[in-house]
C-alpha positions in Angstrom: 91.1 104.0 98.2 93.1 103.7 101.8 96.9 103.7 101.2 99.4 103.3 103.9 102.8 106.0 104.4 105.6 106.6 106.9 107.1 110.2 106.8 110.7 109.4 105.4 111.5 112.9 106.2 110.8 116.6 106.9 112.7 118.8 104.1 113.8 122.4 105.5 110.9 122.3 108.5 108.3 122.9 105.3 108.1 119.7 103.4 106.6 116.3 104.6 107.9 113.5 102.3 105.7 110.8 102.7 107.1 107.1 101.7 104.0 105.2 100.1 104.5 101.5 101.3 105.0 98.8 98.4 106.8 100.7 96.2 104.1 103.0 95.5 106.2 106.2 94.9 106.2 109.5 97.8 104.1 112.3 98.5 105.1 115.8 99.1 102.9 118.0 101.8 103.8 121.4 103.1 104.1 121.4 106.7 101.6 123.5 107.6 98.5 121.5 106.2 99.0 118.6 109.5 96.9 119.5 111.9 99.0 117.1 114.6 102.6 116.8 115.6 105.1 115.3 112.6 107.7 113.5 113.0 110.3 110.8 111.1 108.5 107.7 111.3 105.4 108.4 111.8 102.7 106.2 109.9 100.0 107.7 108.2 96.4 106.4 106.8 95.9 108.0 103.8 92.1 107.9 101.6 92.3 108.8 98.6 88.6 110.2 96.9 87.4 111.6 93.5 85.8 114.5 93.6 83.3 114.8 90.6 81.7 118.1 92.1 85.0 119.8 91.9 86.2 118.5 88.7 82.6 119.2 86.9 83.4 122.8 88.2 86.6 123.2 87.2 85.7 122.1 83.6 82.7 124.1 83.1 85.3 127.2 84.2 87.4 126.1 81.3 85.0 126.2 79.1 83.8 129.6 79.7 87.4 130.6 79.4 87.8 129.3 76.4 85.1 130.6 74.6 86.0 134.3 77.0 89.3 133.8 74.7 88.1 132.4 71.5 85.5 135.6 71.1 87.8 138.0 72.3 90.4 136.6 69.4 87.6 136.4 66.6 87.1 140.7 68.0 90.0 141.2 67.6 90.4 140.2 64.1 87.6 141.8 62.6 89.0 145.0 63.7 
């Protein structure tokens, strides 16, 4: 998905507040991940991708947490 944003405004030098267009709400960057000059104003083209890798990854680290958690409790109660 390609969305379309102007920088409404730069919070403290640190945060970019990005206005989505059509009423779409505003996204907050820190500063320093812009590889270009910011300014008010400025229109940005922003895609938006799933990443399934990631997320599959994250959830199987979950999962091993959980069950890390869920034998260390059942050890601890048949102390």
């Amino acid at each position: 998905m390609k969305i379309y944003g102007v920088i409404d405004r730069i919070e403290d030098d640190k945060i970019v507040v990005v206005n989505i267009l059509e009423n779409k709400g505003f996204m907050y960057f820190k500063k320093e991940v812009f590889e270009f000059k910011l300014y008010e104003g400025l229109w940005l083209k922003i895609e938006i991708l799933p990443d399934e890798e990631k997320t599959e990854k994250t959830k199987l680290k979950i999962i091993k947490l959980q069950h890390k958690l869920l034998k260390k409790s059942k050890d601890q109660k048949n102390k």
